[in-house]
PyMOL Python script that loads the backbone (N, CA, C, O; Angstrom):
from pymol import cmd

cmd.read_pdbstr("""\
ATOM      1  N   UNK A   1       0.818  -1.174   0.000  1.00  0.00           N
ATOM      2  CA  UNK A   1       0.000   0.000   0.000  1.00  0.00           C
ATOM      3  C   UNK A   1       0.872   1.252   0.000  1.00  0.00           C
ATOM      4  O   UNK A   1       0.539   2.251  -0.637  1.00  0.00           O
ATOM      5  N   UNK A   2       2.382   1.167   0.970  1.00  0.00           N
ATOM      6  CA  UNK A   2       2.924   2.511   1.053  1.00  0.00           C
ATOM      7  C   UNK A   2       3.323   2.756  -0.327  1.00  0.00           C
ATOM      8  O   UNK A   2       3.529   3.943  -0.583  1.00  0.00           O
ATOM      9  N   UNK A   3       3.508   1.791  -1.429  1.00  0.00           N
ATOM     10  CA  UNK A   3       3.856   1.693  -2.668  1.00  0.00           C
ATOM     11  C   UNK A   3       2.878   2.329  -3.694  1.00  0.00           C
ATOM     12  O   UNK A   3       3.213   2.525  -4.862  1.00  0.00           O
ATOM     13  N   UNK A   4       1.737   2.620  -3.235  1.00  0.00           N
ATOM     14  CA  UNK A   4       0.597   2.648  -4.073  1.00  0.00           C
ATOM     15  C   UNK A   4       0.551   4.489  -3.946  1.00  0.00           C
ATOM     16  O   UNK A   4       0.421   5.371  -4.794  1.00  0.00           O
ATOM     17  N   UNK A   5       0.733   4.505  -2.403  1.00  0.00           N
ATOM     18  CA  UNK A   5       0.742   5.766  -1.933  1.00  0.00           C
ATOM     19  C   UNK A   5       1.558   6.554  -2.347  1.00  0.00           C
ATOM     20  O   UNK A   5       1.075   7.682  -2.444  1.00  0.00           O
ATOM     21  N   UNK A   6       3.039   6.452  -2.771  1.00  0.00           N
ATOM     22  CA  UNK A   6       4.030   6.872  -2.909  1.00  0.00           C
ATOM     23  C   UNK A   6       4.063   7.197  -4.480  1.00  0.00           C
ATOM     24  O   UNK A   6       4.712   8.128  -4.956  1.00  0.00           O
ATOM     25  N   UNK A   7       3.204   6.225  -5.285  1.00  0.00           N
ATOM     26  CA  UNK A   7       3.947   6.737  -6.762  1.00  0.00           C
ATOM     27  C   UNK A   7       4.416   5.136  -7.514  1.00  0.00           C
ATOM     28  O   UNK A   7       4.120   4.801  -8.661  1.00  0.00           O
ATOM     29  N   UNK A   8       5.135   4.388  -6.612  1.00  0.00           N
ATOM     30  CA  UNK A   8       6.388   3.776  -7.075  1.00  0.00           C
ATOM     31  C   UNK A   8       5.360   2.731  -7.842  1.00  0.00           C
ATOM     32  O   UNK A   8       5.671   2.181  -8.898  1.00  0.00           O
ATOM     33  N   UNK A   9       4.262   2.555  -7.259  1.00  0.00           N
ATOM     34  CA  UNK A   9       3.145   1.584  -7.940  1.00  0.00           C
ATOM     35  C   UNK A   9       2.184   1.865  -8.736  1.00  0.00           C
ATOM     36  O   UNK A   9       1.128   2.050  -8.130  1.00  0.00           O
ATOM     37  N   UNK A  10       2.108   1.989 -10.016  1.00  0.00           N
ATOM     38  CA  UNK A  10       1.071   2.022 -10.370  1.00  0.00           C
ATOM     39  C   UNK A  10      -0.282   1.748 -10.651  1.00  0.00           C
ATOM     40  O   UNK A  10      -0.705   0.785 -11.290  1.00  0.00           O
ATOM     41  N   UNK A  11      -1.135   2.934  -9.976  1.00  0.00           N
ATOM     42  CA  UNK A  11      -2.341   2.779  -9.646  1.00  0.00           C
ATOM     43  C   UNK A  11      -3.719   2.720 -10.766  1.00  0.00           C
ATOM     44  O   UNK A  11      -4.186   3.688 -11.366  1.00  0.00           O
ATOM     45  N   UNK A  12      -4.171   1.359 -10.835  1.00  0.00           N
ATOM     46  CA  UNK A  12      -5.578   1.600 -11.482  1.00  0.00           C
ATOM     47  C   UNK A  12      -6.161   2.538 -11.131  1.00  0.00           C
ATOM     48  O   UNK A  12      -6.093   2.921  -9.962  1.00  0.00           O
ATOM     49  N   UNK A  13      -7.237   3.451 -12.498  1.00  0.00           N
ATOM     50  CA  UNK A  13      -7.865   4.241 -11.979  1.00  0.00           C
ATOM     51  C   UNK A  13      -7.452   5.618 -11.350  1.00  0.00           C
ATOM     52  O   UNK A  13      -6.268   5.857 -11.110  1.00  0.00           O
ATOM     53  N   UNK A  14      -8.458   6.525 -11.087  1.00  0.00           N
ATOM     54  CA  UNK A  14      -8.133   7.659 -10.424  1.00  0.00           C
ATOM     55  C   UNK A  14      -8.830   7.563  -8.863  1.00  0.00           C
ATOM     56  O   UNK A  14     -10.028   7.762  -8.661  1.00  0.00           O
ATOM     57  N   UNK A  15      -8.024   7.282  -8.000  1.00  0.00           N
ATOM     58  CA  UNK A  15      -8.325   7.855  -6.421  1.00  0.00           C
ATOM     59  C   UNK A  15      -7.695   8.066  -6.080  1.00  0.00           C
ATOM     60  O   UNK A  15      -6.690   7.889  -6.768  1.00  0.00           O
ATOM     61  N   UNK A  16      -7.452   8.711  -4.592  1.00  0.00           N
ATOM     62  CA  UNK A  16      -6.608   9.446  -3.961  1.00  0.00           C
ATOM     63  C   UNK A  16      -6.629   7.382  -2.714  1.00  0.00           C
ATOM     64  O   UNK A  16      -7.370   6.551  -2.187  1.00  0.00           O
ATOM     65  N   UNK A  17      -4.982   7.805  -3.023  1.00  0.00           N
ATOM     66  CA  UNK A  17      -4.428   6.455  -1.931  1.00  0.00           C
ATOM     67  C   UNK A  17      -4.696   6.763  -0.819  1.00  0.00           C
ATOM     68  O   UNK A  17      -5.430   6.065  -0.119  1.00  0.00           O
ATOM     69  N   UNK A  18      -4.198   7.792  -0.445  1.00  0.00           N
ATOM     70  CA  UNK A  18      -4.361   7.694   0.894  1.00  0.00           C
ATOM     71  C   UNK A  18      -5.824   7.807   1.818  1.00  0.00           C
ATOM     72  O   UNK A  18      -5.926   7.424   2.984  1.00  0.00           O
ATOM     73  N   UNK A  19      -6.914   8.425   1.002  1.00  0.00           N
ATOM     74  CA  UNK A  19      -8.269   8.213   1.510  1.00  0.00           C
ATOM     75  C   UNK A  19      -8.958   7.970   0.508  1.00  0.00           C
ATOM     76  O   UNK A  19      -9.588   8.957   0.128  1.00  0.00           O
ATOM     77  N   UNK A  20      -9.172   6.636  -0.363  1.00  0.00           N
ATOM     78  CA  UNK A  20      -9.810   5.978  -1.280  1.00  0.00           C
ATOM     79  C   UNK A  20     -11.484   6.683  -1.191  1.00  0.00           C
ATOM     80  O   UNK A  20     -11.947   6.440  -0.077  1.00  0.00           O
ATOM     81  N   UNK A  21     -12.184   7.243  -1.818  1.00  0.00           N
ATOM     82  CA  UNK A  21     -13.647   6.928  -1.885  1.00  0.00           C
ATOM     83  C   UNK A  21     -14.194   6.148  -2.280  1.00  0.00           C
ATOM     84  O   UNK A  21     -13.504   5.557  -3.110  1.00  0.00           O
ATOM     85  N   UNK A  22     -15.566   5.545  -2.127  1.00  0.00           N
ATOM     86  CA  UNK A  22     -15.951   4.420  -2.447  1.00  0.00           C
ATOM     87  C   UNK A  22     -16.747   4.739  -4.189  1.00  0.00           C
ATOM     88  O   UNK A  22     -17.218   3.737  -4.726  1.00  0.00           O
ATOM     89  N   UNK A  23     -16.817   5.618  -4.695  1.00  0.00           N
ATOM     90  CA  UNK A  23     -17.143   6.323  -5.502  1.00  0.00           C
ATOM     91  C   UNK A  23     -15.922   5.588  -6.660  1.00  0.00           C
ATOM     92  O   UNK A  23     -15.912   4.612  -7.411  1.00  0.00           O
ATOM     93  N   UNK A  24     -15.026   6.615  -6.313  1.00  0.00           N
ATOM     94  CA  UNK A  24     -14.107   6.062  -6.853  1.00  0.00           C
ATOM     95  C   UNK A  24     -12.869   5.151  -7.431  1.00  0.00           C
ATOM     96  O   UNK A  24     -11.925   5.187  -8.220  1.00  0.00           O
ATOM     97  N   UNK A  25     -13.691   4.116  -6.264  1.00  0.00           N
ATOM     98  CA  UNK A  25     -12.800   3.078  -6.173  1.00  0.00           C
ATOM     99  C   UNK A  25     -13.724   2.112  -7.376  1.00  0.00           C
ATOM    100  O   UNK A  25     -13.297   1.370  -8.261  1.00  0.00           O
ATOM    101  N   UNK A  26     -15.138   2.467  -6.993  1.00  0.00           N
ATOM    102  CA  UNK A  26     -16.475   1.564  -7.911  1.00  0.00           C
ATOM    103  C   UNK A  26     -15.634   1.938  -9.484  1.00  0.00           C
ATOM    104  O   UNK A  26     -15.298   1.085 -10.305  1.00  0.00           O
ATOM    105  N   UNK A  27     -15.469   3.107  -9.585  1.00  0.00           N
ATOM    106  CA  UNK A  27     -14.445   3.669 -11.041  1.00  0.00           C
ATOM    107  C   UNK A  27     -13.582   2.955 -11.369  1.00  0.00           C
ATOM    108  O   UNK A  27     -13.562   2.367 -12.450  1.00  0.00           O
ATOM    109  N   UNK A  28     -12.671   2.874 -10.449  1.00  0.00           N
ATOM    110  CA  UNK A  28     -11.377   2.452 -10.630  1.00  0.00           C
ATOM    111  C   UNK A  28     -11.641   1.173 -11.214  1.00  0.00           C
ATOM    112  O   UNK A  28     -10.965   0.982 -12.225  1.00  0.00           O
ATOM    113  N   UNK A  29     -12.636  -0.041 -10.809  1.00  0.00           N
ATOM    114  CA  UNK A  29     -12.388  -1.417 -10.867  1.00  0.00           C
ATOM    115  C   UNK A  29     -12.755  -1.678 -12.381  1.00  0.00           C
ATOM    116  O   UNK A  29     -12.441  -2.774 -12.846  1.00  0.00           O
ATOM    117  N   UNK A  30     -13.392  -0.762 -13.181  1.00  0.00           N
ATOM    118  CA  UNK A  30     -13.743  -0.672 -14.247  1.00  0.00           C
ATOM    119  C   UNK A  30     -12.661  -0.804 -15.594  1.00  0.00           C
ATOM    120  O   UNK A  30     -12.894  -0.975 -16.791  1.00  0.00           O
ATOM    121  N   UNK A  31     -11.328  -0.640 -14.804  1.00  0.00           N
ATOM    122  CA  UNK A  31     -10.598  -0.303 -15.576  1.00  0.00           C
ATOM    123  C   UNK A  31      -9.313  -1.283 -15.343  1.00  0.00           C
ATOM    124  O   UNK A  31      -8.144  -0.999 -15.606  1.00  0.00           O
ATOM    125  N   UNK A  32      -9.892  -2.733 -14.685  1.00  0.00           N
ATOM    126  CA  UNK A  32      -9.407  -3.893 -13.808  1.00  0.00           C
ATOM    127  C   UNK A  32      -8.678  -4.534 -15.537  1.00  0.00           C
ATOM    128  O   UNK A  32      -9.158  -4.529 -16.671  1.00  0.00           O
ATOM    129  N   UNK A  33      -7.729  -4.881 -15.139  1.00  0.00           N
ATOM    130  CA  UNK A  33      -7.262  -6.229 -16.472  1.00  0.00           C
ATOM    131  C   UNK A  33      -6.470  -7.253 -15.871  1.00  0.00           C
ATOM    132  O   UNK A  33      -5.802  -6.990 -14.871  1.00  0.00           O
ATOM    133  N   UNK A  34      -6.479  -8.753 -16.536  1.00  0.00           N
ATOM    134  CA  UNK A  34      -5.854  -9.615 -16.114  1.00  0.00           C
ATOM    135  C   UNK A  34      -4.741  -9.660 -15.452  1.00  0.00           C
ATOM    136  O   UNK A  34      -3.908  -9.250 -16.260  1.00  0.00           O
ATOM    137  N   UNK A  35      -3.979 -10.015 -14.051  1.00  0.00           N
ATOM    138  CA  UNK A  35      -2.805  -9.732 -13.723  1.00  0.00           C
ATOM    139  C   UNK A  35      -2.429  -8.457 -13.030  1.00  0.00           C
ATOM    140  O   UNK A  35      -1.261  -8.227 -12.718  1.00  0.00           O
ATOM    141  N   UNK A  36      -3.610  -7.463 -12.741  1.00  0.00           N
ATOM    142  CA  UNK A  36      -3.634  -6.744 -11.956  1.00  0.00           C
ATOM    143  C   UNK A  36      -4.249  -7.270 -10.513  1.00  0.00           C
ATOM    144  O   UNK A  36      -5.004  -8.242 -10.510  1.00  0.00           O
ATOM    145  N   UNK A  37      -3.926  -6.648  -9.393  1.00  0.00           N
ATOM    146  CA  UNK A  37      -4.208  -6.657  -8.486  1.00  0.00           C
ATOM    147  C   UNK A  37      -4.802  -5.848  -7.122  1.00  0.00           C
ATOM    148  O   UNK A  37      -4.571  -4.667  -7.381  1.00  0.00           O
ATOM    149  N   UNK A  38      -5.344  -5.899  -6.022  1.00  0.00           N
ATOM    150  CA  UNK A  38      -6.530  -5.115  -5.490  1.00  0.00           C
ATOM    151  C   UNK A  38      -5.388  -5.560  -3.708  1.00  0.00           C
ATOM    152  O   UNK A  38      -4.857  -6.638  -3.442  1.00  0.00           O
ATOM    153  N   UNK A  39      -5.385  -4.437  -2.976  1.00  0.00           N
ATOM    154  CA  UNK A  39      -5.076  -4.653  -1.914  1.00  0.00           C
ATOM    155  C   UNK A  39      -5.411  -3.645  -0.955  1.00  0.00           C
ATOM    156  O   UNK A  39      -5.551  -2.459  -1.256  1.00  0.00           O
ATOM    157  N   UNK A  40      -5.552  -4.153   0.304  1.00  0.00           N
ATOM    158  CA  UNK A  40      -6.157  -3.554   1.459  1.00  0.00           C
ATOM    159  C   UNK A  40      -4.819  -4.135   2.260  1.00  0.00           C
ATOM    160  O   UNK A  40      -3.991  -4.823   1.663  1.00  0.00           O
ATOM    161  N   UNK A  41      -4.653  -3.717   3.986  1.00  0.00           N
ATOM    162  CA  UNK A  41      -3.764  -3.850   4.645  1.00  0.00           C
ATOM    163  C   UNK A  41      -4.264  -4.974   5.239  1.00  0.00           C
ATOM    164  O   UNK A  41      -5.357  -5.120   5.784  1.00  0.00           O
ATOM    165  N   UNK A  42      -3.162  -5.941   5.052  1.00  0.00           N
ATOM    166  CA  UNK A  42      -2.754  -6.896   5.628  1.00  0.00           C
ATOM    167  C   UNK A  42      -3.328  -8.033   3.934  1.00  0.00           C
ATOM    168  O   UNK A  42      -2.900  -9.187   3.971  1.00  0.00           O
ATOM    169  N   UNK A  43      -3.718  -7.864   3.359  1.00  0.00           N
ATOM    170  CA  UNK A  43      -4.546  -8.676   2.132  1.00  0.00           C
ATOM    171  C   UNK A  43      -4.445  -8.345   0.909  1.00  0.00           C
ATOM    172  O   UNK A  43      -4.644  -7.148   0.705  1.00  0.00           O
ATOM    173  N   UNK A  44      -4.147  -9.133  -0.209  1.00  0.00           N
ATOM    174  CA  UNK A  44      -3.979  -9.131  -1.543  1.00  0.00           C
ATOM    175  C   UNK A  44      -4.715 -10.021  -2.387  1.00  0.00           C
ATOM    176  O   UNK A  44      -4.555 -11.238  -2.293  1.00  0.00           O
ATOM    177  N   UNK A  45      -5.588  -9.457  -3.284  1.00  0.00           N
ATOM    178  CA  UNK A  45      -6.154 -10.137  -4.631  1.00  0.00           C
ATOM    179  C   UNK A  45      -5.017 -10.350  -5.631  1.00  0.00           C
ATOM    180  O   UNK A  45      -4.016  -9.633  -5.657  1.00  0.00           O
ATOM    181  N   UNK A  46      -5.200 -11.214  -6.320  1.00  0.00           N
ATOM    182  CA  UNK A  46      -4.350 -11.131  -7.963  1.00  0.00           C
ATOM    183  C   UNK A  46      -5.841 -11.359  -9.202  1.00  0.00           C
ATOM    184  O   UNK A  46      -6.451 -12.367  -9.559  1.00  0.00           O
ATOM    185  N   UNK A  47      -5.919 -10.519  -9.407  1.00  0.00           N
ATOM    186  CA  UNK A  47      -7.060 -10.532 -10.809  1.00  0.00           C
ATOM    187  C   UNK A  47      -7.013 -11.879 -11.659  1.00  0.00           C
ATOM    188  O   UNK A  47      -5.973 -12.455 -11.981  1.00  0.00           O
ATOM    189  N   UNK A  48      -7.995 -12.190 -11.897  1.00  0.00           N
ATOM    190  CA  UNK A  48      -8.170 -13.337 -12.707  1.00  0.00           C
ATOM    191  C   UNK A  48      -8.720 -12.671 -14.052  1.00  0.00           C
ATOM    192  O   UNK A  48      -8.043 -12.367 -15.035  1.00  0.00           O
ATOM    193  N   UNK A  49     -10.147 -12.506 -13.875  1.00  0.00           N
ATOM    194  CA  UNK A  49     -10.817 -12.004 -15.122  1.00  0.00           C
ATOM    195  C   UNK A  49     -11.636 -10.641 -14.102  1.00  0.00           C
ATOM    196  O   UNK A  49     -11.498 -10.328 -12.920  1.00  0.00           O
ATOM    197  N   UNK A  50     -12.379 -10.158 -15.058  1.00  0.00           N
ATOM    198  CA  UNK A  50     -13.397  -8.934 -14.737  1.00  0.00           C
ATOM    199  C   UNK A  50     -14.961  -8.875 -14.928  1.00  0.00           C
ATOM    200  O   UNK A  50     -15.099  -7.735 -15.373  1.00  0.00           O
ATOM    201  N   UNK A  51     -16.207  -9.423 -14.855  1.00  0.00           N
ATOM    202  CA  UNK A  51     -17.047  -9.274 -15.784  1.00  0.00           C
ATOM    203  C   UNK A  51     -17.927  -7.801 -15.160  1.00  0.00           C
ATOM    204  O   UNK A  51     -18.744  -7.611 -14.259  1.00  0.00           O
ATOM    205  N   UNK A  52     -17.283  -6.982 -16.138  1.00  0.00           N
ATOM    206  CA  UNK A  52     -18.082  -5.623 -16.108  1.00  0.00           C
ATOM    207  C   UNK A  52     -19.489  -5.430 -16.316  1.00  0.00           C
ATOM    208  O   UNK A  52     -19.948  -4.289 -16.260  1.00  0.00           O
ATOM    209  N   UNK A  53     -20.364  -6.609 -16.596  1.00  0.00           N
ATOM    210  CA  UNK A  53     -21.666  -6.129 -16.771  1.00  0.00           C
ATOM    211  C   UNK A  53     -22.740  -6.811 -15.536  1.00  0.00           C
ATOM    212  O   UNK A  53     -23.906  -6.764 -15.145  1.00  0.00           O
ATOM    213  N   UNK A  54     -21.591  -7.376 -15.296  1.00  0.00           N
ATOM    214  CA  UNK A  54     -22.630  -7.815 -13.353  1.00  0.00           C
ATOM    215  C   UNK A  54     -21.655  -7.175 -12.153  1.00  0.00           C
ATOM    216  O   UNK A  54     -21.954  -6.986 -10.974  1.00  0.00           O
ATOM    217  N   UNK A  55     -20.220  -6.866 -12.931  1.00  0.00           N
ATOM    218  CA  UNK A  55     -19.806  -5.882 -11.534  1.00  0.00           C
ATOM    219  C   UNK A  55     -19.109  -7.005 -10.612  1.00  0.00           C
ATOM    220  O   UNK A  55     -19.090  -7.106  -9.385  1.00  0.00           O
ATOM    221  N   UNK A  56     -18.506  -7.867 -11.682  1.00  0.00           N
ATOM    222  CA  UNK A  56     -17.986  -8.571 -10.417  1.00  0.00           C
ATOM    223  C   UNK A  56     -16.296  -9.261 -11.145  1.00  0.00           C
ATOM    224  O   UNK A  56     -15.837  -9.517 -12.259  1.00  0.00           O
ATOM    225  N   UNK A  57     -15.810  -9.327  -9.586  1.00  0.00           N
ATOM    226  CA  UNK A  57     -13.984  -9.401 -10.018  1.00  0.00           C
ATOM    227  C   UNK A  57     -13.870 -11.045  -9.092  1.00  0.00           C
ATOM    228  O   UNK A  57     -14.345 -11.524  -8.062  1.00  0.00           O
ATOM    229  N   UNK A  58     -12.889 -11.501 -10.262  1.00  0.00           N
ATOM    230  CA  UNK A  58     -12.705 -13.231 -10.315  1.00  0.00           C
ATOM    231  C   UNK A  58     -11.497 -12.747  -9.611  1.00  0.00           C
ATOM    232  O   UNK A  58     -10.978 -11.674  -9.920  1.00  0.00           O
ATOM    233  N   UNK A  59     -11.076 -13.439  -8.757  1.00  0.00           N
ATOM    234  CA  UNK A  59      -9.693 -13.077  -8.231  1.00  0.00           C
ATOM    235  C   UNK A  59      -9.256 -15.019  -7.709  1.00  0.00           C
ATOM    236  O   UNK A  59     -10.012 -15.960  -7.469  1.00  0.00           O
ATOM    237  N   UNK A  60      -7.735 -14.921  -7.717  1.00  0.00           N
ATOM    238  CA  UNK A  60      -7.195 -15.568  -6.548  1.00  0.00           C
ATOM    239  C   UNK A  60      -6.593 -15.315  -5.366  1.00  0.00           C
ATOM    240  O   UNK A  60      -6.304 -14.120  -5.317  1.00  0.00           O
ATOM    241  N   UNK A  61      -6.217 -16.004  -4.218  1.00  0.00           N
ATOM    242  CA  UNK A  61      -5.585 -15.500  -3.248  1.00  0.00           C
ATOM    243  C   UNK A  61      -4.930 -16.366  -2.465  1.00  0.00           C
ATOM    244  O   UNK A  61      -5.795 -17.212  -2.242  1.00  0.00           O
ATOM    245  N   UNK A  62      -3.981 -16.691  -1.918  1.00  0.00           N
ATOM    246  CA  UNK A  62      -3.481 -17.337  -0.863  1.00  0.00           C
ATOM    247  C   UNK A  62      -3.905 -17.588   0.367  1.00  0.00           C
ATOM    248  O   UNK A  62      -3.719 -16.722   1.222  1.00  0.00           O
ATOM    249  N   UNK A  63      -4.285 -18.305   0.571  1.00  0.00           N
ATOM    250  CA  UNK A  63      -4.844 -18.652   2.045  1.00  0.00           C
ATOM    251  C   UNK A  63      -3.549 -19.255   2.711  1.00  0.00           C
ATOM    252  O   UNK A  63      -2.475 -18.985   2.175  1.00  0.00           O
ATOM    253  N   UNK A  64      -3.566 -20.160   3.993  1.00  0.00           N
ATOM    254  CA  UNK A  64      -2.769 -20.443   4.488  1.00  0.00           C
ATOM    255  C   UNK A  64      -2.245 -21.734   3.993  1.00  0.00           C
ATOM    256  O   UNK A  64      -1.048 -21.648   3.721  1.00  0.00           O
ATOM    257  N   UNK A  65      -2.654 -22.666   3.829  1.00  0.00           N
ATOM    258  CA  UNK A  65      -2.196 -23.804   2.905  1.00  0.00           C
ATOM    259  C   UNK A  65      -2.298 -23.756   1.500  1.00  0.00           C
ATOM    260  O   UNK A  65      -1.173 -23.845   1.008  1.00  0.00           O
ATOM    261  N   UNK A  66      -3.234 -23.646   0.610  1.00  0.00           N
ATOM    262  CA  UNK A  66      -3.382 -23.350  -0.385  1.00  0.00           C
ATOM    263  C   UNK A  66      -3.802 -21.721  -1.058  1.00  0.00           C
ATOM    264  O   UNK A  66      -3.919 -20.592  -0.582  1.00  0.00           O
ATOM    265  N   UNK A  67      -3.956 -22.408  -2.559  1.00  0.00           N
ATOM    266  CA  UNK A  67      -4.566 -20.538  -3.173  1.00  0.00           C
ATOM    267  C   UNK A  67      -5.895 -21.295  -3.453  1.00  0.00           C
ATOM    268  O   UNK A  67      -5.983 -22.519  -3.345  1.00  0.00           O
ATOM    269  N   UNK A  68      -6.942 -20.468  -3.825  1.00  0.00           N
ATOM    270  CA  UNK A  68      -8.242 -20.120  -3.880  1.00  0.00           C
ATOM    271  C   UNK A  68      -8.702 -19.321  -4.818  1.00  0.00           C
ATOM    272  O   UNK A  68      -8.228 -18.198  -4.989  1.00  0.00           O
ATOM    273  N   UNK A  69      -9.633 -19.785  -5.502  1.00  0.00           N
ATOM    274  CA  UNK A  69     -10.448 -18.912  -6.655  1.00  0.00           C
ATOM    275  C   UNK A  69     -11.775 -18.210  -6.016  1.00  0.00           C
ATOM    276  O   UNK A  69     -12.673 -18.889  -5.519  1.00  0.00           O
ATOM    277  N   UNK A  70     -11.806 -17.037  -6.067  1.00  0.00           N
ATOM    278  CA  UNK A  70     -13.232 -16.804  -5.506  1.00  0.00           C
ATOM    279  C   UNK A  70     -13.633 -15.320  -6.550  1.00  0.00           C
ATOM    280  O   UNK A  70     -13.020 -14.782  -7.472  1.00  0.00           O
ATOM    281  N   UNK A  71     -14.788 -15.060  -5.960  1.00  0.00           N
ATOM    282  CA  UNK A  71     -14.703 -13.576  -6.894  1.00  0.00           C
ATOM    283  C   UNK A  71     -15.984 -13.006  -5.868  1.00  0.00           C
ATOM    284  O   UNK A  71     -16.751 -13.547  -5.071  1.00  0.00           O
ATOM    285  N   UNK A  72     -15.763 -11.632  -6.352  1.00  0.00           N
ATOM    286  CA  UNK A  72     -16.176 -10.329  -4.987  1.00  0.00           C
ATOM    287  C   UNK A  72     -16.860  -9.411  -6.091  1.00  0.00           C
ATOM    288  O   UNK A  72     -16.474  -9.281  -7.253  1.00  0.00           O
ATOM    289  N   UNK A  73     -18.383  -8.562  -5.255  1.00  0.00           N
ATOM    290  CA  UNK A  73     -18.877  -7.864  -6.413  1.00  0.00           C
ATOM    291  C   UNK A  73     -18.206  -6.159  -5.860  1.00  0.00           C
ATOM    292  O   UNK A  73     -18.112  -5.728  -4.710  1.00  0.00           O
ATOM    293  N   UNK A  74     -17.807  -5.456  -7.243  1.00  0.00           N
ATOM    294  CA  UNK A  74     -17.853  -4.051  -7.054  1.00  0.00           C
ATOM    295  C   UNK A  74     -17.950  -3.684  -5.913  1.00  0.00           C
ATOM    296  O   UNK A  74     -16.924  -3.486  -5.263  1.00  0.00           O
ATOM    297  N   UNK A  75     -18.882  -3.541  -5.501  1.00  0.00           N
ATOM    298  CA  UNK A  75     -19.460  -2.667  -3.752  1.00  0.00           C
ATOM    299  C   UNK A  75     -18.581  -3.493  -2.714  1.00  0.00           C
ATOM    300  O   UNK A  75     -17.861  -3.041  -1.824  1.00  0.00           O
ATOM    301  N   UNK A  76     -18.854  -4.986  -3.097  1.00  0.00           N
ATOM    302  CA  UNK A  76     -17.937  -5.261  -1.774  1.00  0.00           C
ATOM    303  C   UNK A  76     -16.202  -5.038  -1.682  1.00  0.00           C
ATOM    304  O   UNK A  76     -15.639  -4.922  -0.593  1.00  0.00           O
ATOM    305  N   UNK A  77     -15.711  -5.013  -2.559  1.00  0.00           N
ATOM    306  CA  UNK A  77     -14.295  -4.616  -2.584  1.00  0.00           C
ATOM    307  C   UNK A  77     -14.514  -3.173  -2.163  1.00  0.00           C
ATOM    308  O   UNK A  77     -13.824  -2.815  -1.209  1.00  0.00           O
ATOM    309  N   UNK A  78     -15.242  -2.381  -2.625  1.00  0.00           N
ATOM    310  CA  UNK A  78     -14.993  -1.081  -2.107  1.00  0.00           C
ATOM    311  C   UNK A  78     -15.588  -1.144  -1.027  1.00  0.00           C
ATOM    312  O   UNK A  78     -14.797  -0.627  -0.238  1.00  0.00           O
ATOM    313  N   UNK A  79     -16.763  -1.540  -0.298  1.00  0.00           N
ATOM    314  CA  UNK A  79     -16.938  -1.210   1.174  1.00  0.00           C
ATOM    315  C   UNK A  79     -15.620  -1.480   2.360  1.00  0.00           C
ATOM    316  O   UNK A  79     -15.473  -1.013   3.489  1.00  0.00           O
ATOM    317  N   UNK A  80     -14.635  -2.588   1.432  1.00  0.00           N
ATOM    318  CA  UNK A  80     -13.308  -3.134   1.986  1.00  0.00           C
ATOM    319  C   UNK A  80     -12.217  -2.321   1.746  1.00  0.00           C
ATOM    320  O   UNK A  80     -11.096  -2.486   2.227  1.00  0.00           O
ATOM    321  N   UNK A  81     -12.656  -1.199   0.789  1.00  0.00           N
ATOM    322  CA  UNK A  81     -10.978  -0.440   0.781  1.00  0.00           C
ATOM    323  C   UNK A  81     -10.238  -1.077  -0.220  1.00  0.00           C
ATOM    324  O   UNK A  81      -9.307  -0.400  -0.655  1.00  0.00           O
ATOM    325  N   UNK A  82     -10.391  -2.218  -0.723  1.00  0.00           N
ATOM    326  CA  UNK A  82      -9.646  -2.781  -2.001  1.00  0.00           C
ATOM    327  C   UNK A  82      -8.924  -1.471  -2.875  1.00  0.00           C
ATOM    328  O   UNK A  82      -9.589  -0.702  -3.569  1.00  0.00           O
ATOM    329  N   UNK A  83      -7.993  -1.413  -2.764  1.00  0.00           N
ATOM    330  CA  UNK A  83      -7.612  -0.480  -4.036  1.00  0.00           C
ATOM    331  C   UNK A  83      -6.445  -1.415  -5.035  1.00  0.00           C
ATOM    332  O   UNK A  83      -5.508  -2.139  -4.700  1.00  0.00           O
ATOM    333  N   UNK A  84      -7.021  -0.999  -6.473  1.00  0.00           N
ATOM    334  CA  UNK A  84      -6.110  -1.328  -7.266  1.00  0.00           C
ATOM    335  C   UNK A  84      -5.093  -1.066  -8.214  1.00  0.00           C
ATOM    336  O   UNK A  84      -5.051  -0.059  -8.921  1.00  0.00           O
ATOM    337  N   UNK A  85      -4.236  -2.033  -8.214  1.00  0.00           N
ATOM    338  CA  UNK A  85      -2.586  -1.449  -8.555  1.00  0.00           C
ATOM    339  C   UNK A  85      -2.449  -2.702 -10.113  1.00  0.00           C
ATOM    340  O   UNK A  85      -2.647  -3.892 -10.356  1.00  0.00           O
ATOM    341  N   UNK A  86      -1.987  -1.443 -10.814  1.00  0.00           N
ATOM    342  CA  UNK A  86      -1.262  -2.256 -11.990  1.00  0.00           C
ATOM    343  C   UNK A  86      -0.467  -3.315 -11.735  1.00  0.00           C
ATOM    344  O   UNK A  86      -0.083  -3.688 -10.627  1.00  0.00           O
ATOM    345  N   UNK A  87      -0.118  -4.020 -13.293  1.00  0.00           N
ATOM    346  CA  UNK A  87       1.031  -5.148 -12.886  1.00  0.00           C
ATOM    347  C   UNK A  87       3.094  -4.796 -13.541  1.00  0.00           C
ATOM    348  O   UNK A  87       4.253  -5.208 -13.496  1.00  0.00           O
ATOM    349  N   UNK A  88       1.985  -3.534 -14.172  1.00  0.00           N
ATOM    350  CA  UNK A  88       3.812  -2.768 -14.557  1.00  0.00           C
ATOM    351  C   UNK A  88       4.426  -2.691 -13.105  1.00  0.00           C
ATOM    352  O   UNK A  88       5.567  -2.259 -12.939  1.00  0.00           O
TER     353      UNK A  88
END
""", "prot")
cmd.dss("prot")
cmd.show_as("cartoon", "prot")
cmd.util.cbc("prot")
cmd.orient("prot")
């Protein structure tokens, strides 16, 4: 995240890192592509696919023994603060 904040990461979308709106985070995910990724503190998505017309993001993630396929709609990544970062 301090990466996201700083510059050094490039950020999907237009929000402000350091106080994300949920407005604009709903923006941001719009503009989601394969191999990008979504993070909140302490937690990381890696993008799978996107389907923009139900608003919802395929992700994987690491759990403690294994990884996991799941997928999260729009609102709920942003009620979570998800913000997302390119894969440049």
């Amino acid at each position: 995240m301090s990466g996201i904040k700083s510059g050094k990461i490039p950020k999907v979308g237009s929000y402000n890192a350091s106080s994300p709106s949920h407005s604009d985070l709903m923006s941001s995910y719009r503009s989601l592509q394969k191999g990008d990724a979504l993070v909140k503190s302490g937690h990381c998505y890696m993008v799978a696919s996107v389907d923009f017309n139900n608003q919802r993001v395929y992700v994987y993630e690491q759990t403690p023994s294994i990884s996991i396929a799941t997928s999260h709609s729009f609102s709920s990544l942003a009620n979570s603060g998800y913000m997302p970062f390119a894969k440049n």
